[in-house]
C-alpha positions in Angstrom: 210.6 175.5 -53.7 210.6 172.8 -51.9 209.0 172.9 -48.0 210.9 171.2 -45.6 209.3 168.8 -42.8 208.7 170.2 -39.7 207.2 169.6 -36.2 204.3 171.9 -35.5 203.2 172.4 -31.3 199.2 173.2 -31.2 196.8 174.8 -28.3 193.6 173.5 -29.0 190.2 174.7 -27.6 187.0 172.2 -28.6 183.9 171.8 -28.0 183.3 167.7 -26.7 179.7 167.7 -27.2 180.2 167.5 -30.9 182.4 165.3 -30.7 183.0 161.3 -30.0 186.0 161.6 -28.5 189.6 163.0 -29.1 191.1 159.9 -30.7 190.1 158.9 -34.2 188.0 156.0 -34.6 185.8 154.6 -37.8 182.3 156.0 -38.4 182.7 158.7 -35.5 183.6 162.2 -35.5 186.8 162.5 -33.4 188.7 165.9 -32.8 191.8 164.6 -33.8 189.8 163.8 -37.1 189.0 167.3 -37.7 192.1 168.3 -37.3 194.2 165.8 -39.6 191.5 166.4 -42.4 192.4 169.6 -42.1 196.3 169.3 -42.6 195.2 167.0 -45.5 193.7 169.4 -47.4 196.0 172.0 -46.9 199.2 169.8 -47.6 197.7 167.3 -49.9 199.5 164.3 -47.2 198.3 162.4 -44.7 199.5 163.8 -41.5 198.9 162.2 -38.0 198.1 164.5 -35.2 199.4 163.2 -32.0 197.4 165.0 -28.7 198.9 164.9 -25.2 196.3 162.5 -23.9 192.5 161.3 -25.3 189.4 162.7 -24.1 186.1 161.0 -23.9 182.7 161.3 -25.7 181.4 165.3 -24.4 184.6 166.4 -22.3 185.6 169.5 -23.6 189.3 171.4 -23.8 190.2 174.9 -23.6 194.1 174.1 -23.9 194.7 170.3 -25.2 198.2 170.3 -26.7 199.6 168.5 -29.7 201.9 168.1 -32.4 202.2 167.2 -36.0 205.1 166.7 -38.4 204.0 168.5 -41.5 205.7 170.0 -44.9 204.6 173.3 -46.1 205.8 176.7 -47.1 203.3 178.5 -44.7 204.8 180.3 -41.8 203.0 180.0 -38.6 200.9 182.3 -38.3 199.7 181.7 -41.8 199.2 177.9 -41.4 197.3 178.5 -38.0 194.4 180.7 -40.0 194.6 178.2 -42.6 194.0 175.0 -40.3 191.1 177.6 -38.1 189.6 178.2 -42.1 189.4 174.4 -42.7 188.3 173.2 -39.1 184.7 172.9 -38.2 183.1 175.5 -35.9 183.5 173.7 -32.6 187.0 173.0 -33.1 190.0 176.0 -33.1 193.6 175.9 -33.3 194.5 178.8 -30.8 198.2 178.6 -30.8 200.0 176.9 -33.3 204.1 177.1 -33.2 207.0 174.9 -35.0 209.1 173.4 -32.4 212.1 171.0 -31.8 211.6 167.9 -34.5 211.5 165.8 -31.4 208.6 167.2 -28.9 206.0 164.9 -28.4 203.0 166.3 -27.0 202.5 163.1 -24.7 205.8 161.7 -23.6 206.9 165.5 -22.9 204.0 166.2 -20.1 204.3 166.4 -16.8 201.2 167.0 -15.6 197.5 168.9 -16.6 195.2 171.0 -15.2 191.3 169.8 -15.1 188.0 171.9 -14.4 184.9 169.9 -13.7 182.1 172.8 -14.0 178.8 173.0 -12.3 175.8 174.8 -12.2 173.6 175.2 -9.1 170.0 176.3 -9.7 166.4 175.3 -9.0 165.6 174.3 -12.2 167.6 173.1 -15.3 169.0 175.9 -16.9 168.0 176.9 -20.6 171.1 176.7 -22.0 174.7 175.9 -21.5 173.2 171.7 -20.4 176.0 169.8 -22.3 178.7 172.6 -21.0 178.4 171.9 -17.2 176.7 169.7 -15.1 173.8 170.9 -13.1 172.8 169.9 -9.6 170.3 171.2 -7.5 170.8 169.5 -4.0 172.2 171.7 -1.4 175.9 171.1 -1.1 178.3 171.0 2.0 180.9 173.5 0.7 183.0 173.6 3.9 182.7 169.2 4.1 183.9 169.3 0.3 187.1 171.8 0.9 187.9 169.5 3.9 187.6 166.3 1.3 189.5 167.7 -1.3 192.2 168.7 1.2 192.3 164.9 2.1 193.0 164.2 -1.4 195.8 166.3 -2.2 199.4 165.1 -2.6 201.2 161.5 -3.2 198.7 158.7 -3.3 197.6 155.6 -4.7 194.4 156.5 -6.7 192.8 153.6 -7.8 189.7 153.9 -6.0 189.4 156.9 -8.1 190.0 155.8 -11.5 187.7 153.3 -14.2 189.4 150.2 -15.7 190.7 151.5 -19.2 194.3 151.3 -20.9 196.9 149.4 -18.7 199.2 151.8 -16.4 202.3 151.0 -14.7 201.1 152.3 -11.4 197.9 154.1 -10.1 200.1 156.5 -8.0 199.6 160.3 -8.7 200.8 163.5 -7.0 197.5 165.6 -7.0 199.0 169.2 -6.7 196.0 170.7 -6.5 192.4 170.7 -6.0 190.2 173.2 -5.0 186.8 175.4 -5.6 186.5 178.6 -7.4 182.7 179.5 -6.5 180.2 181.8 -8.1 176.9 182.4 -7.1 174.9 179.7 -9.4 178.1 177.9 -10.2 181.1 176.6 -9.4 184.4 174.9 -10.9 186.3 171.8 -9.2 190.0 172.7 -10.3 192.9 170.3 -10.1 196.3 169.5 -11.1 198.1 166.6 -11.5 201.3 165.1 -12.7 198.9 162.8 -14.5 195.4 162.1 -14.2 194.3 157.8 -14.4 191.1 157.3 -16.9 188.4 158.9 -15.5 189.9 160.3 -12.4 189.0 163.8 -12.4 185.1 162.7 -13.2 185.6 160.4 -10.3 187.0 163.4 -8.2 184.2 165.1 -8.9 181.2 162.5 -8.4 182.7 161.7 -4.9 182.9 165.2 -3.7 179.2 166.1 -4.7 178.3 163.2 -2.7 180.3 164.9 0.2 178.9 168.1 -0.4 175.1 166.4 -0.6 176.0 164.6 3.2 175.9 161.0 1.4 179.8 161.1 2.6 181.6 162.6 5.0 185.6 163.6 4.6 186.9 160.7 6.5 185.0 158.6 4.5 186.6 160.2 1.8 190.1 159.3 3.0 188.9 155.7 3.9 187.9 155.2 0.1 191.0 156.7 -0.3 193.2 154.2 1.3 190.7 150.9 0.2 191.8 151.3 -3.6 188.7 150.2 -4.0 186.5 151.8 -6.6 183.2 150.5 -5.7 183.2 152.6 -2.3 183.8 156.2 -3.8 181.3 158.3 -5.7 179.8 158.3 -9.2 181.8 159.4 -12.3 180.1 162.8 -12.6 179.0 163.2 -16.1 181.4 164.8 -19.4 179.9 167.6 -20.1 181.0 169.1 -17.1 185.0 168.4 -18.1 187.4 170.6 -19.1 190.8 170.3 -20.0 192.4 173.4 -19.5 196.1 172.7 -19.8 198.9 170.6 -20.5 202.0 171.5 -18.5 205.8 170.9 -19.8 209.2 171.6 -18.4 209.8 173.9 -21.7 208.4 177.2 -22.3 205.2 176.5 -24.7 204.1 179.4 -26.6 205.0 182.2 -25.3 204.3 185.4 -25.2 201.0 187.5 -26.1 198.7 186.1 -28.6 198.8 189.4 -30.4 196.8 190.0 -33.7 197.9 192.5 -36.4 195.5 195.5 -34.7 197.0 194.1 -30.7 195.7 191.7 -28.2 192.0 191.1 -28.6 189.7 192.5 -25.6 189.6 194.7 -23.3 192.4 192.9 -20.8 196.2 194.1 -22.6 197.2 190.6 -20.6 
């Protein structure tokens, strides 16, 4: 028999610090490498994975999304523990679902949600160092919650983003962004109808500084308003980056991720 072509949606979960990168490029290991060589040797064709946007050298993702136009007589389920059998260890298909011939994981977005993670002790923790970005100054949490309200809605970002592929326009709606804090940690959440190259790092950088009294939160609106990148905060470092989702005005796979014993853990979510 025959398989027919079909388009294929993937969640993807990685791990960036083993990684150069999302996009595929010569004489580097690239996610979207990993992922295509694995099609290949399942389908015997070259198959080109398309992810909803790229992400840099030792940014991680927890939900990138993308899609793939393959041929095959595996089902979806069956196909997804194929791909997870021939990925390598830092890389893992978590959702994989055949979908209309003409979703694109990129065009199709309308926005993502970002984490930026850090980690708050004395000393440099023992593990976990190319998973979150550690700081030990004493931060400003109530100067940094009044920044990042200053930053939220319709603006002109460009003092918050690094010269990279052209754009149209450096105007965002930045839906959200705010803290979830822990006792020796904390994440830096936003969403976004679209984030500019390096934005979110840039986010990030600038609020520390607020939090560490180099800026203050009318300063932060001030940068704000200059477009001018030179006056706002240093593009905190990857491995502090998550991508946690991709959003789209379709339903993308739904339902529970339930195994053949029932929904892993402890949580019947």
């Amino acid at each position: 028999m025959l398989a027919r072509m079909r388009n294929v949606r993937l969640r993807i979960a990685y791990d960036g610090s083993r990684f150069f990168g999302w996009q595929r490029q010569a004489g580097f290991d690239s996610v979207q490498q990993a992922l295509e060589e694995a099609f290949e040797a399942l389908t015997g064709e070259h198959v080109v994975v398309h992810g909803s946007g790229r992400t840099d050298t030792g940014v991680h993702a927890l939900g990138q999304v993308a899609h793939a136009h393959v041929r095959t007589l595996l089902d979806d389920e069956r196909l997804r523990h194929a791909l997870n059998h021939h990925l390598p260890e830092a890389v893992v298909v978590r959702r994989l679902e055949t979908c209309r011939d003409d979703f694109h994981a990129r065009f199709d977005a309308r926005g993502k949600r970002y984490m930026y993670l850090v980690t708050t002790t004395r000393f440099p923790p023992p593990f976990g160092r190319a998973h979150a970005h550690w700081v030990h100054d004493p931060l400003d949490f109530q100067a940094m919650r009044q920044a990042a309200a200053l930053l939220r809605g319709r603006h002109d970002f460009s003092a918050f983003a690094s010269s990279g592929s052209p754009r149209r326009s450096n105007v965002r709606t930045l839906r959200t962004l705010r803290f979830l804090a822990r006792r020796e940690r904390f994440a830096i959440l936003a969403e976004a109808d679209g984030f500019l190259y390096n934005m979110m790092r840039a986010l990030a950088g600038t609020l520390l500084d607020v939090g560490r009294g180099k800026l203050s939160p009318r300063d932060v609106e001030g940068i704000l308003a200059s477009r001018d990148r030179r006056r706002a905060g240093p593009t905190a470092p990857p491995q502090g980056l998550y991508l946690v989702s991709v959003l789209y005005d379709e339903p993308v796979f739904r339902g529970r991720d339930r195994g053949p014993r029932g929904v892993p853990g402890l949580f019947q979510y």
